[in-house]
Residue frames relative to the residue before (quaternion, step in Angstrom):
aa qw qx qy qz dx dy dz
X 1.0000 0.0000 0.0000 0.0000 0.00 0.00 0.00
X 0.2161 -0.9017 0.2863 0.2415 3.39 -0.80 0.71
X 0.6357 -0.5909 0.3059 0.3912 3.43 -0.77 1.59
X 0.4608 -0.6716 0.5641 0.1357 3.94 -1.15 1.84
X 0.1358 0.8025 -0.5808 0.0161 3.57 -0.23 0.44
X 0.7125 -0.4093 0.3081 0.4795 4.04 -1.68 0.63
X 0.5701 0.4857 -0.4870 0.4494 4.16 0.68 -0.63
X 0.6417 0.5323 -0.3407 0.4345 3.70 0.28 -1.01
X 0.6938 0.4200 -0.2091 0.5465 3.78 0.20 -0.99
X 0.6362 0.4530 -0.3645 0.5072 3.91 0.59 -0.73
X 0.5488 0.5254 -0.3211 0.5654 3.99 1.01 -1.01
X 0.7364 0.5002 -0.2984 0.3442 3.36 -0.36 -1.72
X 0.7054 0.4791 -0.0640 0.5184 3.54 1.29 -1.96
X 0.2187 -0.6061 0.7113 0.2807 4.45 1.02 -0.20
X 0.6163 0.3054 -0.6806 0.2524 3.61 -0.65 0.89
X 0.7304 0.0425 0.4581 0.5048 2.81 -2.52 -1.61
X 0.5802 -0.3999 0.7055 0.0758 2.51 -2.20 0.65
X 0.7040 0.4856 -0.2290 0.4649 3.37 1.22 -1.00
X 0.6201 0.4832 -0.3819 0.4859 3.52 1.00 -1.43
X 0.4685 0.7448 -0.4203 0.2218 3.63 0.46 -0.27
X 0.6823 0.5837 -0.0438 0.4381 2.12 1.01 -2.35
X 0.5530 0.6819 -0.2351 0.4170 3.46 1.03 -1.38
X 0.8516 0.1536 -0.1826 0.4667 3.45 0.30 -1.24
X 0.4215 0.6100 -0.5247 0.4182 3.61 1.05 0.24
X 0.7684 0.5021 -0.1004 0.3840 3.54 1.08 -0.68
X 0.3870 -0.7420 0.4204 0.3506 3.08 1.82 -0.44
X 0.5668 0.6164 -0.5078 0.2021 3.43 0.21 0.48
X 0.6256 -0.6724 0.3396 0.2030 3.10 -1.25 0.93
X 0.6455 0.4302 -0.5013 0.3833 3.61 1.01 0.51
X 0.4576 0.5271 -0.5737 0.4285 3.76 0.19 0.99
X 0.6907 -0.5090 0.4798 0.1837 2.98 -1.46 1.05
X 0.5345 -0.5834 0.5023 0.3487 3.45 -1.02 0.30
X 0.6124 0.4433 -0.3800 0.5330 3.78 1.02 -1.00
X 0.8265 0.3819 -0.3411 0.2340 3.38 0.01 -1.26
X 0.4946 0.6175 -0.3750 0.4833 3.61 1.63 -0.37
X 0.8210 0.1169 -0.3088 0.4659 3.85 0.50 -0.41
X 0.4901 0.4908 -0.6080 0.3863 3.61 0.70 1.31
X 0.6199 0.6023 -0.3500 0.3611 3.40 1.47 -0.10
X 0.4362 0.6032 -0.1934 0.6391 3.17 1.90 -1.36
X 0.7184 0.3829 -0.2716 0.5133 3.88 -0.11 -0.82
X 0.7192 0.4102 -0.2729 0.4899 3.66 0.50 -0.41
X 0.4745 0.6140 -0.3917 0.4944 3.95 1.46 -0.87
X 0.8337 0.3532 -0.2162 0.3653 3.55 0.50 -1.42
X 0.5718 0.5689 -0.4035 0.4320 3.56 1.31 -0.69
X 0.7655 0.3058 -0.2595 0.5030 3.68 0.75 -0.78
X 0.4292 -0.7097 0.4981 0.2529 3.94 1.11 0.30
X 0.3168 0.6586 -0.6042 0.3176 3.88 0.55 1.33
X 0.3002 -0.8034 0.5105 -0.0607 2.34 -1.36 1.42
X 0.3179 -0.8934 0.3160 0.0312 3.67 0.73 1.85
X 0.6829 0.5794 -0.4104 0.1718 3.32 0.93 -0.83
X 0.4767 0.5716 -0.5392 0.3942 3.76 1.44 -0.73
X 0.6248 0.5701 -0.3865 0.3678 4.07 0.38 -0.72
X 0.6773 0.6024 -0.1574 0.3920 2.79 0.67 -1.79
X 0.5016 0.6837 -0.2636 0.4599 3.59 1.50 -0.68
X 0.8240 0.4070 -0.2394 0.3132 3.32 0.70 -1.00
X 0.2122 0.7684 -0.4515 0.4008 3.34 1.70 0.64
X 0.6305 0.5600 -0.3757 0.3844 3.74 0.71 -0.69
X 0.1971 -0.8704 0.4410 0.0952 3.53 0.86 -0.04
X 0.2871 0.7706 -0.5368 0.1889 3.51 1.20 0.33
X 0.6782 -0.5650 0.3660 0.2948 3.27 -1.37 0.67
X 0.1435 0.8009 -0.5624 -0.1472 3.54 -0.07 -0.41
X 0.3428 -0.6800 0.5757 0.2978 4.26 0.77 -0.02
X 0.6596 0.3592 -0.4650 0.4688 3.78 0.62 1.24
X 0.3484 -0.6859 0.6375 -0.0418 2.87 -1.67 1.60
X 0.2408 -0.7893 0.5403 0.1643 3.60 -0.76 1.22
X 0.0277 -0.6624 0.7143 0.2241 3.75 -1.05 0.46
X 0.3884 -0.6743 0.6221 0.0865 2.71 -2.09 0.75
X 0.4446 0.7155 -0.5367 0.0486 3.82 -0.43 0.05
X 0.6361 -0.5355 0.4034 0.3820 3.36 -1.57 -0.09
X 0.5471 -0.6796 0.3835 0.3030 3.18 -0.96 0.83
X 0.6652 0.4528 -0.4105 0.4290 3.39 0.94 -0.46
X 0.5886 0.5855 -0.3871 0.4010 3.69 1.18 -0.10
X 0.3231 0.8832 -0.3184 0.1187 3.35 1.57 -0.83
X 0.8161 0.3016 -0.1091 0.4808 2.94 1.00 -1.64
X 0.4793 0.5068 -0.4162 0.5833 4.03 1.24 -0.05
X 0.7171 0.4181 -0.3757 0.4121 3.64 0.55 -0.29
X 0.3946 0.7626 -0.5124 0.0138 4.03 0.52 -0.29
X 0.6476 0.5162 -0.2743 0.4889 3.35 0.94 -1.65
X 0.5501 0.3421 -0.4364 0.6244 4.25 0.52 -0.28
X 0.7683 0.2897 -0.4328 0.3722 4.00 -0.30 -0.43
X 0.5672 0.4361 -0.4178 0.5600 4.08 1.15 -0.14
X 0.4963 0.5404 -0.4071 0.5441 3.95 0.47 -0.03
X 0.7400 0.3422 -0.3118 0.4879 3.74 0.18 -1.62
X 0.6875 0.5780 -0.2736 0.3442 3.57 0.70 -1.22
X 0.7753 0.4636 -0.1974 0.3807 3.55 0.73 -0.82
X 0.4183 0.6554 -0.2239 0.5876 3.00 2.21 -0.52
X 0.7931 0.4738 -0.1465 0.3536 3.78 0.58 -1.21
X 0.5750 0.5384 -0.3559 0.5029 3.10 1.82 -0.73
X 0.7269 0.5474 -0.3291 0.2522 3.61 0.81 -0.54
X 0.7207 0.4267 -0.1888 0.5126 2.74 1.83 -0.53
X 0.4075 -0.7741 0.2423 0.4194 3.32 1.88 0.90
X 0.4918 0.7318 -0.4472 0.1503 3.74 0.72 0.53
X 0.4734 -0.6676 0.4397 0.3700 4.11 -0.62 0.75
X 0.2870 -0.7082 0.6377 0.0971 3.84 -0.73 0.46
X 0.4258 -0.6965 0.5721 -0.0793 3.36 -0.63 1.90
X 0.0797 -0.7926 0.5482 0.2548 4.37 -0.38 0.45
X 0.2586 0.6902 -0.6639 -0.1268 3.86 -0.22 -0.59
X 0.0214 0.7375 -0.6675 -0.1004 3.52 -0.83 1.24
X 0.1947 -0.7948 0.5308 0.2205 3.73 -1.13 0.39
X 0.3589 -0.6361 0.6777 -0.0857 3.24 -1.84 1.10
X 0.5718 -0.5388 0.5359 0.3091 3.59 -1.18 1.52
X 0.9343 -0.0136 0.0504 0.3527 3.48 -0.79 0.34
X 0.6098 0.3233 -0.3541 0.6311 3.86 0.97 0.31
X 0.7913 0.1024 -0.2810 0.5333 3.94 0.01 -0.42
X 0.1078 -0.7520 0.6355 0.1378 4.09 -0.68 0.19
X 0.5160 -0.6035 0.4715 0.3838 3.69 -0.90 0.85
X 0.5451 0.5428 -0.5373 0.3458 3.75 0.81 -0.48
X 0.6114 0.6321 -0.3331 0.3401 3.55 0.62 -1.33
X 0.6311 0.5915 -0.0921 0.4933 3.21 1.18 -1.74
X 0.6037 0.4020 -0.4056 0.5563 3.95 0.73 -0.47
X 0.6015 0.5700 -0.3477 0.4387 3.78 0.43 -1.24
X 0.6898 0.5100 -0.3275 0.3960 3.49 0.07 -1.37
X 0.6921 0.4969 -0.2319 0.4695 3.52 0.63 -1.93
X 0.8322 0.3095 -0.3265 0.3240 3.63 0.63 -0.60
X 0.5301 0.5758 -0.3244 0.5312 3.48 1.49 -0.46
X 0.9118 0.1371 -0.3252 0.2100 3.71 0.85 0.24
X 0.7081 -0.4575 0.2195 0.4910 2.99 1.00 1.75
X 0.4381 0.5124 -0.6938 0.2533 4.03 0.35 -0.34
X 0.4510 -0.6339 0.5998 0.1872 3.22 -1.63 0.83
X 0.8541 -0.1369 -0.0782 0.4957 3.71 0.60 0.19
X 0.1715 -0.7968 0.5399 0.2105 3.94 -1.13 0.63
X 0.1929 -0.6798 0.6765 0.2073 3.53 -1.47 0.45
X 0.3494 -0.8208 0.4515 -0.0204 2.91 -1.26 1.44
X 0.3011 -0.8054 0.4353 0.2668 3.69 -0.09 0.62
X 0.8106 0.2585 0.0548 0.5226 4.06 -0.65 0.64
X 0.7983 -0.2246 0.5338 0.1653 3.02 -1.55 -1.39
X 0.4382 0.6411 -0.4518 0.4392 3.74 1.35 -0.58
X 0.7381 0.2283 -0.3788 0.5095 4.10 -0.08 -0.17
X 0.3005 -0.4407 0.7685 0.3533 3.25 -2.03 0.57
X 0.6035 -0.5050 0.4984 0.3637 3.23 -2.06 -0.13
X 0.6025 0.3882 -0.5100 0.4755 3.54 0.47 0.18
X 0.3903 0.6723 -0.3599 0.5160 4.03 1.04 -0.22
X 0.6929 0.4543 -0.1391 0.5424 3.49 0.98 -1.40
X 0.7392 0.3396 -0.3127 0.4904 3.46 0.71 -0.75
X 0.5602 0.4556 -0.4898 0.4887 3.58 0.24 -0.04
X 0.4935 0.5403 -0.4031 0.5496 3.69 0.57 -0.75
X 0.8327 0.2605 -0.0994 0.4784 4.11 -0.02 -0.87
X 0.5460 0.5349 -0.4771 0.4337 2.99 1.17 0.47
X 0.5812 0.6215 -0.1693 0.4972 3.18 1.94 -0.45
X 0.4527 -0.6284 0.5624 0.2897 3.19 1.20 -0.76
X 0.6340 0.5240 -0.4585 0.3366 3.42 0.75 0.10
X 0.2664 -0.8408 0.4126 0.2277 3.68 -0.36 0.69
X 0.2224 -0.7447 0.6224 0.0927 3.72 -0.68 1.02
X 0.0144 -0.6788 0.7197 0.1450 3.30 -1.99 0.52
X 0.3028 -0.6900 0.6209 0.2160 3.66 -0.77 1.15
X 0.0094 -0.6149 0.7885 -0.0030 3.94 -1.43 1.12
X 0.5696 0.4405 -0.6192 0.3131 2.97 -1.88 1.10
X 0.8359 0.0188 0.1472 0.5284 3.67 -0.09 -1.43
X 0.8135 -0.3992 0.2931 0.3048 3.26 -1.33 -0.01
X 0.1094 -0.8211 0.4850 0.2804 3.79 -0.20 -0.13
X 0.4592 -0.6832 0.5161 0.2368 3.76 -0.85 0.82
X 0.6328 -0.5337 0.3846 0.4084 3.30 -1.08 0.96
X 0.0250 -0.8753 0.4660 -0.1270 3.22 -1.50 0.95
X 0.4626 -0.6776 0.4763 0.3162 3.40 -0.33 1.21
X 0.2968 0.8460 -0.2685 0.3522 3.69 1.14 -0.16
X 0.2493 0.7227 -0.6447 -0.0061 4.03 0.34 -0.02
X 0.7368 0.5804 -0.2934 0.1849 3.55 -0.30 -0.34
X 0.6367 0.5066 -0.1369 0.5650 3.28 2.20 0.18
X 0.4334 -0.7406 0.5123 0.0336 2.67 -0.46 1.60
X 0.2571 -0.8438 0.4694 0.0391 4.19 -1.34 0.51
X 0.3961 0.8143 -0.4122 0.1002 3.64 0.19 0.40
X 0.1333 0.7949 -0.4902 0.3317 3.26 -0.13 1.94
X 0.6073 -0.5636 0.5148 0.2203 3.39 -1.52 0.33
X 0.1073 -0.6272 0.6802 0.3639 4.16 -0.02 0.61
X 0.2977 -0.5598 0.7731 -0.0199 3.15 -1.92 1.02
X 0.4405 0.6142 -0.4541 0.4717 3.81 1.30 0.02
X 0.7584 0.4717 -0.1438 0.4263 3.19 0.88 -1.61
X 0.7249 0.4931 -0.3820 0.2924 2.92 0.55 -0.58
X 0.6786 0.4325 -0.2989 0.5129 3.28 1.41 -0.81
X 0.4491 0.4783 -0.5500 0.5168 3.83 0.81 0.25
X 0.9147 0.2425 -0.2887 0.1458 3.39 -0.30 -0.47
X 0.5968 0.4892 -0.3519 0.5298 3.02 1.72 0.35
X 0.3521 0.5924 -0.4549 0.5640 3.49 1.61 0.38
X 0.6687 0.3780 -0.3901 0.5076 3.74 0.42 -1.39
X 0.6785 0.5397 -0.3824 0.3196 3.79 0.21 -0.63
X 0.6708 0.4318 -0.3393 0.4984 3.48 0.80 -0.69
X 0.5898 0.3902 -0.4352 0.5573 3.84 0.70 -0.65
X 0.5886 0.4125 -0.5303 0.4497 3.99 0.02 -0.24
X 0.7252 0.4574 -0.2719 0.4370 3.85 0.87 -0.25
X 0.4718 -0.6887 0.3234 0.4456 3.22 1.03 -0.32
X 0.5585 0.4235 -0.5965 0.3910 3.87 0.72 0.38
X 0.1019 -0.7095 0.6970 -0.0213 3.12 -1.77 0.36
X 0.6392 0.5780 -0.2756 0.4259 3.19 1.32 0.24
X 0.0644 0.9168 -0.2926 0.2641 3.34 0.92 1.35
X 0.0721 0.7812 -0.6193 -0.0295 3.60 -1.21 0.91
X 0.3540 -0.6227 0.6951 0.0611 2.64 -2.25 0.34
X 0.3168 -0.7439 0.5810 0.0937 3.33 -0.72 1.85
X 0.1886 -0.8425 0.3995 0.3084 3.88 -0.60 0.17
X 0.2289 0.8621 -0.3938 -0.2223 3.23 -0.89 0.07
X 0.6965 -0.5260 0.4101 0.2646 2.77 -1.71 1.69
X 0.6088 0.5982 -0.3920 0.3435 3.96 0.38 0.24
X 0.7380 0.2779 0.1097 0.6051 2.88 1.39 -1.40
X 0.0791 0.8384 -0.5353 0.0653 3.72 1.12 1.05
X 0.5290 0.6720 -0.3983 0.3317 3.43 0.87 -0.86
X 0.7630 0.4994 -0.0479 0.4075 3.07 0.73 -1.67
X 0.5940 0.6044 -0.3547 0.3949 3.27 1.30 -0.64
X 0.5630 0.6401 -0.2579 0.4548 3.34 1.43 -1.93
X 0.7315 0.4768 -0.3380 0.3511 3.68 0.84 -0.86
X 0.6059 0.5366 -0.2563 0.5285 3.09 1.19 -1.46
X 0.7748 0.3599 -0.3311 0.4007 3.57 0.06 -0.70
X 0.5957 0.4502 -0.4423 0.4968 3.70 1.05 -0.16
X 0.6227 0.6189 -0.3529 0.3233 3.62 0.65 0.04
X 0.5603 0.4662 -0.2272 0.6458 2.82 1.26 -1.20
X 0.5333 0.6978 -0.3283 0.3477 3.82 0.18 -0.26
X 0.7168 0.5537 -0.0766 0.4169 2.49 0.94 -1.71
X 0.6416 0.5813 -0.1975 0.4598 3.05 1.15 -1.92
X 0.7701 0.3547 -0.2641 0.4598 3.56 0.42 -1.11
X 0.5543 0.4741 -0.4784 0.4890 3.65 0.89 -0.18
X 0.7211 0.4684 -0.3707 0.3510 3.71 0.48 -0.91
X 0.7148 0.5146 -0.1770 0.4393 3.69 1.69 -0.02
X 0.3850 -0.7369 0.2567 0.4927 3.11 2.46 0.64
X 0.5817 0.5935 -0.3007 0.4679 3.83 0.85 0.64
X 0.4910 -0.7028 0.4950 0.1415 3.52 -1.34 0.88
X 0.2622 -0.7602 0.5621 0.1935 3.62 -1.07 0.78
X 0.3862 -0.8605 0.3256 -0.0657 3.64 -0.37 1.46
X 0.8360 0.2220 0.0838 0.4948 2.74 1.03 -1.63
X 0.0123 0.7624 -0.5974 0.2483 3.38 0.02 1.96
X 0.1699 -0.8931 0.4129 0.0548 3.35 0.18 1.10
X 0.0856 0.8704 -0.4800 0.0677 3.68 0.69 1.16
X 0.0609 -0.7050 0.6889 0.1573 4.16 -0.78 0.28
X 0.5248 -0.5830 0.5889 0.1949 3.29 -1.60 0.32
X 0.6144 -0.6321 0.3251 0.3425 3.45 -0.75 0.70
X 0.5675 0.6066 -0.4306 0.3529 4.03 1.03 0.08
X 0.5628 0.3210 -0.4777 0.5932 3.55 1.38 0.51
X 0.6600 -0.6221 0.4079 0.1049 3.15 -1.73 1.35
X 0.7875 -0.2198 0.0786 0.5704 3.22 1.38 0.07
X 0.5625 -0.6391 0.2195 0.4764 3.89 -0.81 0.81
X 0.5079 0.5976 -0.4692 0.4059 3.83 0.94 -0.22
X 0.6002 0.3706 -0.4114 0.5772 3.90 0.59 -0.54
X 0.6346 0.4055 -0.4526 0.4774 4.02 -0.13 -0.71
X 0.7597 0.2129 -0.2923 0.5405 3.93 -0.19 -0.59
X 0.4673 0.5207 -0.5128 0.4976 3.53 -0.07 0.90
X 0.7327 0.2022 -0.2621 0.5946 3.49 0.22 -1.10
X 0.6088 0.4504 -0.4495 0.4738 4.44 0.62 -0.72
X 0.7646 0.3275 -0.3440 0.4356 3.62 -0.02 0.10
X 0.4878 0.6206 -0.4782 0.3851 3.13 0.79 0.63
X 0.7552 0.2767 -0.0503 0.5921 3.09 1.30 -1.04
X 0.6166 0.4637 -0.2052 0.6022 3.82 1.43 -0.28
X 0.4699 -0.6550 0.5855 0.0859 3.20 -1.04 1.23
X 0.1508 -0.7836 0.4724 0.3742 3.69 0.02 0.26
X 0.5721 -0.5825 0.3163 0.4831 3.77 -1.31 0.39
X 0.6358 -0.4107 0.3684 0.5398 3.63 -1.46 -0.17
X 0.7059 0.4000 -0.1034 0.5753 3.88 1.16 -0.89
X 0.2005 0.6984 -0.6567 0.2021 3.73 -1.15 0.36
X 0.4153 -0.7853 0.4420 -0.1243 2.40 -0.92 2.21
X 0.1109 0.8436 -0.5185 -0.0844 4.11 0.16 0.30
X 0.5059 -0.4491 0.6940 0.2464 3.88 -1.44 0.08
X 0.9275 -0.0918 0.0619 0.3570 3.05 -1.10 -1.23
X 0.5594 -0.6530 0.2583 0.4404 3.59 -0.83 0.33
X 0.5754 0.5902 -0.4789 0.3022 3.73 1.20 0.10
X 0.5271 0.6446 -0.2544 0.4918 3.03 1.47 -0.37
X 0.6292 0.5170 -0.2956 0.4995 3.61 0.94 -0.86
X 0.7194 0.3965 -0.2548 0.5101 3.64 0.92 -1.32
X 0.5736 0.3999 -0.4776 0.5320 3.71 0.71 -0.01
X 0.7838 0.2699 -0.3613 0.4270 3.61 -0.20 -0.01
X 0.6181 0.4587 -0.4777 0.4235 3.42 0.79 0.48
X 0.8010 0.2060 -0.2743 0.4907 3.37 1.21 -0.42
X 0.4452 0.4957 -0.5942 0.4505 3.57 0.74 0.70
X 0.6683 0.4046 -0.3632 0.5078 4.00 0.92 -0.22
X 0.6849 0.4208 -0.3968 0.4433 3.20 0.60 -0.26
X 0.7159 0.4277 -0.3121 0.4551 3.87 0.96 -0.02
X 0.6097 0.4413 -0.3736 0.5422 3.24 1.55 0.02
X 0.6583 -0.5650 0.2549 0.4271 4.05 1.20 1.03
X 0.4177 0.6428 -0.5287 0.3645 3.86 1.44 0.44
X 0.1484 -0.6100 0.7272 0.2775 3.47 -1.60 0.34
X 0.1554 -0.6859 0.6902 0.1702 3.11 -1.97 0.49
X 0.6152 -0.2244 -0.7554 -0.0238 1.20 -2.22 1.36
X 0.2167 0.8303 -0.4698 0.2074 3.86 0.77 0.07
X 0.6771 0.1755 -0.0442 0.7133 3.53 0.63 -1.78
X 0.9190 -0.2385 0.0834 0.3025 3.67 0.19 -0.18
X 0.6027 -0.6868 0.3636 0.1811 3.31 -0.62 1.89
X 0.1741 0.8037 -0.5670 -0.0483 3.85 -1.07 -0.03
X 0.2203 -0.6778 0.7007 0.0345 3.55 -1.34 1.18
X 0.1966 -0.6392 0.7430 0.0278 3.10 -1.52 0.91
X 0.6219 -0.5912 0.4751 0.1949 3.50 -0.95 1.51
X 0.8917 0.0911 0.0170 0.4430 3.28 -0.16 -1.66
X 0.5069 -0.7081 0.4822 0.0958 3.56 -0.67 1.22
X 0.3429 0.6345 -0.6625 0.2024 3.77 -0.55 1.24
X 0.9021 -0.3683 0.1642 0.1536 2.94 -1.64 0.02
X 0.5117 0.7547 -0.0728 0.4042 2.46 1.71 -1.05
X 0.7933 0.4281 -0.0804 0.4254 3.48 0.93 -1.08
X 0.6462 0.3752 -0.3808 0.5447 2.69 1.54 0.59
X 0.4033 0.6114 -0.5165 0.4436 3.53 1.12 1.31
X 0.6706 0.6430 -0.2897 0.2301 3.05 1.09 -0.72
X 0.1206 -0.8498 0.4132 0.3043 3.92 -0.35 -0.11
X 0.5111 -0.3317 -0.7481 0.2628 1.52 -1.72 2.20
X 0.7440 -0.3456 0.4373 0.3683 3.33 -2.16 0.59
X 0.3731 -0.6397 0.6562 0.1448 3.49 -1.53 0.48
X 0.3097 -0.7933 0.4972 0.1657 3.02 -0.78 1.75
X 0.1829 -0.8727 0.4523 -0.0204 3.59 -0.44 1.09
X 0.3901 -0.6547 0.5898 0.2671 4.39 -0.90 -0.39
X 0.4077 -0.6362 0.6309 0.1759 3.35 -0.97 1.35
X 0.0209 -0.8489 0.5276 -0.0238 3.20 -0.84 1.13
X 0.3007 -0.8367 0.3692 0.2707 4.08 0.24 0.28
X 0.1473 -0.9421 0.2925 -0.0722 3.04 0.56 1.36
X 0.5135 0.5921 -0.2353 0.5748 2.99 1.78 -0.96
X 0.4410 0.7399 -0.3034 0.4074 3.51 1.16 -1.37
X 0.7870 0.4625 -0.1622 0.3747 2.60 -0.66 -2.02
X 0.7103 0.4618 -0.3226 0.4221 3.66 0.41 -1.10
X 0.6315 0.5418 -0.2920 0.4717 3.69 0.74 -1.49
X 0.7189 0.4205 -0.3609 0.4198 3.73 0.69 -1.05
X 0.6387 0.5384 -0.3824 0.3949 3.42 0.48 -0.99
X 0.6959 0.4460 -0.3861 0.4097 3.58 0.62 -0.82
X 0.4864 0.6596 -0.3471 0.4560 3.24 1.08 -1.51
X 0.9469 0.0945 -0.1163 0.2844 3.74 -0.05 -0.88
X 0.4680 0.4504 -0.5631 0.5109 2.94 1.62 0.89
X 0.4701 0.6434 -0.4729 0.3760 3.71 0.72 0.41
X 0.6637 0.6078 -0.1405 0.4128 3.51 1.53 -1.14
X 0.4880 0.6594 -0.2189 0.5283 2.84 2.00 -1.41
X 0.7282 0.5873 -0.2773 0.2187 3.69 0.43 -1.39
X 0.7991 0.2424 -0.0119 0.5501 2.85 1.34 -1.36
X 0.4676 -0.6726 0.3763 0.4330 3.73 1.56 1.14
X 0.2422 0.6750 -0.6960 -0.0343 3.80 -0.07 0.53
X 0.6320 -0.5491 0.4572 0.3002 3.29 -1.19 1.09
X 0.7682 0.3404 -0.3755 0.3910 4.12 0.20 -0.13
X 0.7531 0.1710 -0.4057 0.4890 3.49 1.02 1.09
X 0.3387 0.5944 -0.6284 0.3703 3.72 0.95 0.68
X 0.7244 0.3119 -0.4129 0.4555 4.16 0.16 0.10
X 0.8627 0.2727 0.0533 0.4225 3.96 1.31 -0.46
X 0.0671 0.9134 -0.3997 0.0371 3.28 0.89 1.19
X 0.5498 0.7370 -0.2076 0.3338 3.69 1.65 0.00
X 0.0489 0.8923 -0.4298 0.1293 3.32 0.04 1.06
X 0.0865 -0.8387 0.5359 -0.0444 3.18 0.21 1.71
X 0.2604 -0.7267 0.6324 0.0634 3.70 -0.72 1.51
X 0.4676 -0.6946 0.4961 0.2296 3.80 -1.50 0.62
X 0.3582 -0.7035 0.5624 0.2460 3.58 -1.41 0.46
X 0.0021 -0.7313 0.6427 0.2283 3.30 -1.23 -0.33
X 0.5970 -0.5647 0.4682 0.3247 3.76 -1.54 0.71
X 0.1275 0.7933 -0.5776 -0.1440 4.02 -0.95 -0.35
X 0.1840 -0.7883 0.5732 0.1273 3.26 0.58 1.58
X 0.0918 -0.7098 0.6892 -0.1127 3.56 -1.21 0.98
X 0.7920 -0.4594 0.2079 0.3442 3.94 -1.14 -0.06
X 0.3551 0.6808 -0.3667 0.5253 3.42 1.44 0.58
X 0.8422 -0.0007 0.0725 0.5342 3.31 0.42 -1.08
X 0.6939 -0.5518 0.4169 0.2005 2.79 -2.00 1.67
């Protein structure tokens, strides 16, 4: 039978995730209708609130859940040795909840985070919707998102400490038109969607700010086994651009060697940058030009200010945003 959970009752009920929450809790800002279509919908689907309903006790407990995807796990270490080294000082226990397409579900993952008292979660990216977030603050439980930007939100309780990936691709877009390429792509990836939305609104930008259209988003559907098989069979028939934008570094090494076996030279017929910066890219031949990113950072800050968050210090109750810097590391990819 399958297990009734607060998503199911929020469907069943046409609200929030939150209003749920709300009337599981008794609180007086739901309507009278919308409280007994929620209540009327609790019994039709036989949920059983109280393990939630538990986490009202707010007892301390000095543990902080992170969330992240599991497939991100390993691109994420230097941010999780930052968060980690940060927490020991401030004697707190670190909670994992990693998530997986079909074996871990974020619903499962909200329940957990709220049935055990952790007094606050850092979030990696993209892994909450914003109603997800509000139910989280409906709890009191403060959250800082590290990685990318966060989008305006009805949200107060969530703290931000990321890199604008907007910028960055605007300004190394404006740089290549000061050179004279305009012919430019973007590989996606379906890991890092957040980041794409950023990266690809940048580049946008750029070419709008140059009376021109951005074209080339290079997206594949999940029936190729991985992005090295998809740019194999697209470069057969696809010229690659003079520019080409990657994320992660499997992605970078598949388009260097699916162009380089389809008779391209790099960076000659066509330059490439790899976003995130590991080790890896320098095995490759030539080096992948890549972006210093502060990864370690990123981790130390987020913790750092979800620590500040906990205990309302007064120098981030008007300013939870913390925008960290990049740097370029032109390497054997690019001219």
């Amino acid at each position: 039978m399958k297990r009734i959970t607060i998503y199911d009752v929020a469907k069943e009920a046409d609200v929030s995730l939150a209003t749920v929450s709300r009337v599981i809790n008794d609180s007086n800002v739901v309507r009278e209708d919308t409280k007994q279509r929620v209540q009327e919908a609790i019994e039709k689907l036989g949920y059983k609130p109280n393990a939630i309903a538990q986490g009202l006790a707010l007892s301390k407990t000095t543990t902080v859940s992170i969330v992240m995807s599991e497939k991100l796990f390993a691109y994420n270490g230097k941010i999780l040795n930052g968060l980690m080294d940060v927490a020991k000082i401030y004697n707190y226990n670190i909670m994992f909840h990693t998530t997986s397409q079909g074996i871990s579900k974020m619903q499962d993952v909200i329940e957990s985070i709220i049935k055990s008292h952790v007094d606050g979660v850092i979030l990696f990216n993209d892994n909450f919707s914003e109603d997800e977030m509000e139910v989280l603050q409906e709890y009191q439980i403060p959250m800082v998102v590290v990685g990318s930007l966060l989008p305006e939100t009805k949200v107060n309780n969530v703290g931000n400490v990321y890199v604008d990936f907007e910028k960055m691709a605007y300004e190394m877009v404006n740089e290549l038109f000061d050179k004279g390429i305009n012919d430019i792509s973007l590989v996606e990836d379906k890991l890092n969607l957040s980041m794409m939305e950023q990266m690809r609104s940048g580049i946008e930008r750029a070419f709008h700010d140059h009376g021109t259209e951005f074209k080339k988003y290079i997206s594949y559907d999940e029936t190729y086994k991985s992005s090295y098989n998809f740019l194999t069979e697209y470069f057969k028939t696809n010229k690659p651009s003079q520019f080409v934008f990657t994320f992660r570094d499997s992605q970078a090494i598949a388009v260097l060697n699916s162009c380089q076996e389809a008779g391209y030279k790099i960076p000659d017929d066509c330059q490439l940058v790899c976003v995130l910066n590991n080790k890896y890219l320098s095995m490759t031949r030539p080096n992948i030009s890549t972006f210093n990113i502060p990864e370690y950072d990123m981790g130390a800050v987020s913790m750092r200010l979800l620590t500040k968050m906990l205990v309302d210090d007064e120098s981030v109750r008007e300013n939870k945003s913390i925008e960290l810097g990049y740097s370029f590391i032109p390497k054997g990819t690019t001219k």
